[in-house]
C-alpha positions as CSV (number, residue, x, y, z in Angstrom):
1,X,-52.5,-68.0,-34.3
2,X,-54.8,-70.0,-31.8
3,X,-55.6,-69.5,-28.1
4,X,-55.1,-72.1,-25.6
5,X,-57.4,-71.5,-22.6
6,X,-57.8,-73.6,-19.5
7,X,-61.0,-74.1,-18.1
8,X,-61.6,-75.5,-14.9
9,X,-65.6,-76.5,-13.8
10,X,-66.5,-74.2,-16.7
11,X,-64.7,-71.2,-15.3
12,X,-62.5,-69.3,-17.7
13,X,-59.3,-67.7,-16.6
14,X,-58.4,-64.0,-16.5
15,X,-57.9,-62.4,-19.9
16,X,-59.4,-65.3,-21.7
17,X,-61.8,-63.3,-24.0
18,X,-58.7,-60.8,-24.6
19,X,-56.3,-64.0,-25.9
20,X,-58.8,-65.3,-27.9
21,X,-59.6,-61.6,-29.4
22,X,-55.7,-61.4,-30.1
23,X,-55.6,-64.8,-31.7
24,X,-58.4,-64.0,-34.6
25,X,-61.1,-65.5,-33.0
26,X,-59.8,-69.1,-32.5
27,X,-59.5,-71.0,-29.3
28,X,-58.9,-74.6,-28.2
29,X,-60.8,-74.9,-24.5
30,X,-59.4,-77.7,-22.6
31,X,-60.2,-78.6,-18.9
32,X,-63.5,-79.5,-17.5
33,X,-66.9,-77.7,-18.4
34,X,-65.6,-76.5,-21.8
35,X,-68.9,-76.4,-23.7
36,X,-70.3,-74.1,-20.9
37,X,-67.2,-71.8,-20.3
38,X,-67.3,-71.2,-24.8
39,X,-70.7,-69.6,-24.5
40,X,-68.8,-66.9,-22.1
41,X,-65.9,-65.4,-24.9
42,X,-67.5,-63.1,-27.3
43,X,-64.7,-63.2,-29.1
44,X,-65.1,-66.4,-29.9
45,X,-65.3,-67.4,-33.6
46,X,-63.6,-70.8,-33.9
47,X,-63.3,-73.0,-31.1
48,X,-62.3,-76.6,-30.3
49,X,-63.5,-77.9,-27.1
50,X,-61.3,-80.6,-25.2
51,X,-63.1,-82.1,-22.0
52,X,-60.0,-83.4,-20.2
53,X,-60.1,-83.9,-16.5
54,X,-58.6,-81.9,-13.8
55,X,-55.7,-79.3,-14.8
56,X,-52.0,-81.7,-15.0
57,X,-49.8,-78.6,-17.3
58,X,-47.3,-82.0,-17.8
59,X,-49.6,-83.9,-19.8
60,X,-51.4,-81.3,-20.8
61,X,-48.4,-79.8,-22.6
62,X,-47.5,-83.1,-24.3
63,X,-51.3,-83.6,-25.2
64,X,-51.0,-80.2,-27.0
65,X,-47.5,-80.3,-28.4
66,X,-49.5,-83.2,-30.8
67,X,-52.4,-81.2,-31.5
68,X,-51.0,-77.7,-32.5
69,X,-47.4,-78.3,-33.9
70,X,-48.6,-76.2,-37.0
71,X,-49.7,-73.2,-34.7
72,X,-48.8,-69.8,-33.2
73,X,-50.2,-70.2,-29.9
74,X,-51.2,-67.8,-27.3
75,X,-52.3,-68.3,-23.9
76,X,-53.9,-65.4,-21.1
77,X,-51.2,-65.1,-18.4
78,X,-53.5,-66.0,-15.8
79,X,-52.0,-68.7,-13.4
80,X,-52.6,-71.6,-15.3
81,X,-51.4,-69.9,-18.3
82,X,-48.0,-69.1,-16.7
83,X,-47.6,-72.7,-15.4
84,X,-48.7,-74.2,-19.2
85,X,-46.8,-71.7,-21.2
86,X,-43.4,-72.9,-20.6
87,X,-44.2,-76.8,-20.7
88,X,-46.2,-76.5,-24.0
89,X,-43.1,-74.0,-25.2
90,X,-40.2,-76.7,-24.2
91,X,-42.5,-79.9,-25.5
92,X,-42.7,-78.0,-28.9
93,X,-39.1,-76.8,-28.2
94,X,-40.0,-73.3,-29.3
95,X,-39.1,-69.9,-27.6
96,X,-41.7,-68.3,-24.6
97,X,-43.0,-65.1,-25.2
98,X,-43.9,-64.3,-21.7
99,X,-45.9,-61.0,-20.6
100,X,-47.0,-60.0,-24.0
101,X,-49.4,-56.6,-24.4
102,X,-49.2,-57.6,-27.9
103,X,-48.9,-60.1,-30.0
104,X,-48.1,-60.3,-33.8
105,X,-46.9,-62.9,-36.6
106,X,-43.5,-61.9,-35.8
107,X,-43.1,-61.6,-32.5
108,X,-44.3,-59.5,-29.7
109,X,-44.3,-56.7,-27.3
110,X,-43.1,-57.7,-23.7
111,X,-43.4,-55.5,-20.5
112,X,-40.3,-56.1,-18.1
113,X,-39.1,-53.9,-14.5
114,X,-42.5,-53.9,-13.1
115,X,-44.8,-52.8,-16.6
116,X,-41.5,-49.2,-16.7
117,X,-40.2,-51.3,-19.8
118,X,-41.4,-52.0,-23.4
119,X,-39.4,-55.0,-24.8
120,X,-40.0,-55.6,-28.8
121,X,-39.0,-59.7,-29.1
122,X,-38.9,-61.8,-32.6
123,X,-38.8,-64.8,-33.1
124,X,-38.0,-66.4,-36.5
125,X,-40.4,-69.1,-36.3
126,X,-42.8,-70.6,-34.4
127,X,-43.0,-69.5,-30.5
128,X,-45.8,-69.7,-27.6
129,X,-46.9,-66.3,-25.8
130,X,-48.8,-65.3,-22.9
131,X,-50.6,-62.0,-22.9
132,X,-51.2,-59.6,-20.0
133,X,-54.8,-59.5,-18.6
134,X,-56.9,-56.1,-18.9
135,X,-54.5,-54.5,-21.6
136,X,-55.8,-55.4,-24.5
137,X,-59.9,-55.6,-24.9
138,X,-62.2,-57.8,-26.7
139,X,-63.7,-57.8,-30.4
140,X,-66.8,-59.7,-30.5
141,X,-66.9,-61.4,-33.2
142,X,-70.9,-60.4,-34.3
143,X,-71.8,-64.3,-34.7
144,X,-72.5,-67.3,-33.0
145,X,-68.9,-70.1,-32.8
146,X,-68.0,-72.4,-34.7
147,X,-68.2,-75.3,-32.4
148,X,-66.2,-78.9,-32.8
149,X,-64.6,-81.6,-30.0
150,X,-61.4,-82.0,-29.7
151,X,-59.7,-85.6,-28.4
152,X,-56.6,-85.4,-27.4
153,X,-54.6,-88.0,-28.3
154,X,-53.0,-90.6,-24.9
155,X,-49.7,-90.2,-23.6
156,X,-47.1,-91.5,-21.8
157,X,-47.3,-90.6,-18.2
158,X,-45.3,-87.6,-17.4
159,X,-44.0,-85.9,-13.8
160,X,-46.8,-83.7,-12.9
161,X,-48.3,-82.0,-9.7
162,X,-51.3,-83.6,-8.1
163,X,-53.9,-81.3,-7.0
164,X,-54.6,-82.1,-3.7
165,X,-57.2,-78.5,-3.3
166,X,-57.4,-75.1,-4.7
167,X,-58.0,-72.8,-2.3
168,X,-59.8,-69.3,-2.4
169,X,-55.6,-66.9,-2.5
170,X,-55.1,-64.4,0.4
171,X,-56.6,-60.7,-0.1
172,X,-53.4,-59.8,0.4
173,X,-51.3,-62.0,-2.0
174,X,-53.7,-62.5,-4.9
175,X,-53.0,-61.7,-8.4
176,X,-54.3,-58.2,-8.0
177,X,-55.6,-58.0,-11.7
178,X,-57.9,-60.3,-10.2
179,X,-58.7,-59.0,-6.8
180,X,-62.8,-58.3,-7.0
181,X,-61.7,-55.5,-4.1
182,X,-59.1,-53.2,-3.7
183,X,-57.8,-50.0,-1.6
184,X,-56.0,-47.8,-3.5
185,X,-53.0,-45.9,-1.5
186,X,-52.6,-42.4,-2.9
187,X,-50.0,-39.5,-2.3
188,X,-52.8,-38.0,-0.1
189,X,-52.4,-41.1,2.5
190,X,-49.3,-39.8,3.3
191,X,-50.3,-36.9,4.9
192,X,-50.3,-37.2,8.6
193,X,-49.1,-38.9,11.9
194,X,-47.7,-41.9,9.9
195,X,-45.3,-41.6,7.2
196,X,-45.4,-43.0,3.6
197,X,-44.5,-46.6,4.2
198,X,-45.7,-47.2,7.5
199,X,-49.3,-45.6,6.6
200,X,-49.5,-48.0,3.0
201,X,-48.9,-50.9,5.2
202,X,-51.6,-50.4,7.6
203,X,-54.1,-50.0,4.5
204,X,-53.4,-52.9,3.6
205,X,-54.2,-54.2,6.7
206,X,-57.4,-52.8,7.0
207,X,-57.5,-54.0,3.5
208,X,-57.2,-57.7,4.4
209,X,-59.5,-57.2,7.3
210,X,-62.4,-56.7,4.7
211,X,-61.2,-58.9,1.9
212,X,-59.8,-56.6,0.1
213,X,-56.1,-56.5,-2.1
214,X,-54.0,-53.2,-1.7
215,X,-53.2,-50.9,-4.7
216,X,-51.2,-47.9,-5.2
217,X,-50.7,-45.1,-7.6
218,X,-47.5,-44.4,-9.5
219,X,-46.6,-41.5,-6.9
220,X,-46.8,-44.0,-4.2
221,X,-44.5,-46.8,-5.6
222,X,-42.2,-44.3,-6.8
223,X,-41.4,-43.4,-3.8
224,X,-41.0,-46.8,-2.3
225,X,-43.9,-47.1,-0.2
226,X,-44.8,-49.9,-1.5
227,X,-43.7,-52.9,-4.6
228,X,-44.1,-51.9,-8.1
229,X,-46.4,-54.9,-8.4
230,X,-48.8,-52.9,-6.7
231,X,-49.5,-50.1,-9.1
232,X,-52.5,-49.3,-10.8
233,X,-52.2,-47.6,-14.2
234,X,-51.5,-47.7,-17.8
235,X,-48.0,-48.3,-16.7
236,X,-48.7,-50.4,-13.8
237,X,-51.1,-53.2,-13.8
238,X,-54.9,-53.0,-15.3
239,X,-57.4,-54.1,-12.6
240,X,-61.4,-54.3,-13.2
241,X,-62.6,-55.1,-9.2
242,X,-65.8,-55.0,-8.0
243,X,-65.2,-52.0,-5.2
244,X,-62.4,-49.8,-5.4
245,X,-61.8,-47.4,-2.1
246,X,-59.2,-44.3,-2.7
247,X,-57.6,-42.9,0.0
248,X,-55.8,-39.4,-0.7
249,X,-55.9,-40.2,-4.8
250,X,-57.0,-37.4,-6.9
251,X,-57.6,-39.1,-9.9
252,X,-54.7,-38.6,-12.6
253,X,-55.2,-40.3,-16.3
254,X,-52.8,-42.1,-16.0
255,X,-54.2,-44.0,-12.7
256,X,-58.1,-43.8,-13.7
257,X,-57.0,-45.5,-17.2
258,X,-56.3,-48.6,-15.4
259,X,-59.0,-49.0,-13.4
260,X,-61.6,-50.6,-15.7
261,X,-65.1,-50.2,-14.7
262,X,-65.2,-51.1,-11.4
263,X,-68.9,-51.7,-10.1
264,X,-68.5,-49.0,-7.1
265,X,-66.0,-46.8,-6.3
266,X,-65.7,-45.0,-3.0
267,X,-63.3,-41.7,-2.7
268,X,-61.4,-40.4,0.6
269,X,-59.6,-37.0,-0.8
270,X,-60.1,-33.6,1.0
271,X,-60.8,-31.8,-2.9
272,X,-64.2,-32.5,-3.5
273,X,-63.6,-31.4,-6.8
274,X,-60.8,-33.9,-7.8
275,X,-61.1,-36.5,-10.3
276,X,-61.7,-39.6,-8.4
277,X,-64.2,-37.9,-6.2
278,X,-66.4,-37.0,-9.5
279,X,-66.3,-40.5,-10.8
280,X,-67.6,-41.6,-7.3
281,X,-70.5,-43.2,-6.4
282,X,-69.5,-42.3,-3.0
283,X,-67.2,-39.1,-2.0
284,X,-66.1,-39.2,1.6
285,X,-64.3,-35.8,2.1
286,X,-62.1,-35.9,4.6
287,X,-58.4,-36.4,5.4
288,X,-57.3,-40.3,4.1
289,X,-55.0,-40.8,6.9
290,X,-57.3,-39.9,9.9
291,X,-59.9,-41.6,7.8
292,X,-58.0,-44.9,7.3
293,X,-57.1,-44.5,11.5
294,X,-60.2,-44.1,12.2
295,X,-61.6,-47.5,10.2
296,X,-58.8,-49.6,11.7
297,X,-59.4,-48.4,15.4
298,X,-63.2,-49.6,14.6
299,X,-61.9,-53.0,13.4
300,X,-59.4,-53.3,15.9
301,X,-56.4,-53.1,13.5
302,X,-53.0,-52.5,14.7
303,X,-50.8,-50.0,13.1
């Protein structure tokens, strides 16, 4: 099995050290920067470095299909990984394996219905997977890579987007495994003037207002406050931000086991003895709503 990772200025995508850990150590790094962006994967035992211009997933794929007919290949499902997948899948006319939190010879394990689902897929030959971000760690490999160039071979050209810019994504709409801040919404939130739904959606107002992505625990999407994408957890999606603010959550397993190590994390609960509050490095106790009220009145918010 071999990772495929997509570098762009030397910059690797989300869940690249993870793929390449899966994969045994191998990676083929193709974008811009390569050589930079392979000192970054301690995983890394075996890599094949492909300098290759700006990202184009239609000539990319057709470039690869050439290179790694022979291989299992995996790929982090990180946003280029999700538009390469399925054009390096269909040019080696092989079954995608998307949304993997494991990977094996055979097959793999899929999530599906918002991470509530375990799907076991097979394959009987050959396929292309991506794997989930945060759900699966790193194994340095404990030596320094194996190092070679890659050319890939010329194509024909192929329809392809054109990138005109990439742009910094919305607070608000970004990948929130990737978010570098987030406010967590919590059952404690909904205590108050506002009720559950109309309280999650001004958090993540005042979430935007400070560049920040809104998250929620398993209590809160349960009870439709807000989209299962939006859960943190074991079950729910594996973040690793910067900051992490949590308003009315006390803390559950379940919740803190997919919170990674965030650099800071700030706690709004009333129990100053809950969970989250211990792993604080800041404990604000005090009621969440009248809290989060409060800090959207100061930065002129509306509900």
């Amino acid at each position: 099995m071999i990772a495929v990772l997509v570098v762009r200025d030397g910059v690797l995508p989300l869940g690249a050290d993870e793929a390449v850990a899966e994969a045994g150590g191998t990676a083929v790094l193709v974008g811009t920067g390569v050589k930079e962006a392979a000192a970054e994967l301690p995983s890394l035992h075996s890599g094949q470095l492909a300098e290759n211009g700006v990202f184009a997933p239609g000539r990319w794929a057709r470039q690869l299909a050439k290179v790694l007919e022979d291989e299992q290949i995996l790929l982090p499902a990180s946003p280029d990984g999700r538009d390469l997948a399925p054009r390096l899948a269909a040019e080696l006319g092989r079954p995608l394996l998307p949304g993997a939190f494991r990977v094996r010879a055979g097959g793999a394990e899929v999530l599906r219905w918002g991470g509530r689902v375990s799907v076991d897929l097979t394959a009987d030959g050959p396929f292309v997977a991506t794997l989930l971000p945060g759900v699966r760690g790193g194994q340095p490999a404990g030596v320094s890579p194996t190092l070679h160039d890659l050319a890939l071979p010329e194509v024909e050209a192929v329809p392809d987007v054109t990138v005109t810019e990439v742009l910094d994504p919305e607070p608000g709409t970004v990948d929130l495994a990737e978010a570098a801040r987030i406010f967590g919404a919590g059952a404690g939130l909904g205590h108050g003037e506002l009720d559950g739904p109309a309280v999650v959606e001004l958090l993540g107002r005042v979430a935007s207002a400070l560049g920040a992505s809104l998250g929620a625990t398993r209590v809160v999407t349960d009870a439709g406050w807000t989209g299962y994408q939006r859960q943190i957890g074991t079950t729910g999606v594996v973040v690793n931000p910067e900051l992490y603010v949590a308003f009315g959550i006390s803390g559950a397993a379940q919740h803190i086991g997919g919170l990674g190590t965030p650099e800071h994390v700030v706690s709004v609960n009333t129990d100053p003895s809950s969970p989250m509050t211990a792993m604080a490095d800041l404990g604000i106790v005090a009621d969440a709503q009248a809290t989060l009220a409060e800090l959207a009145r100061i930065l002129e918010v509306r509900r």
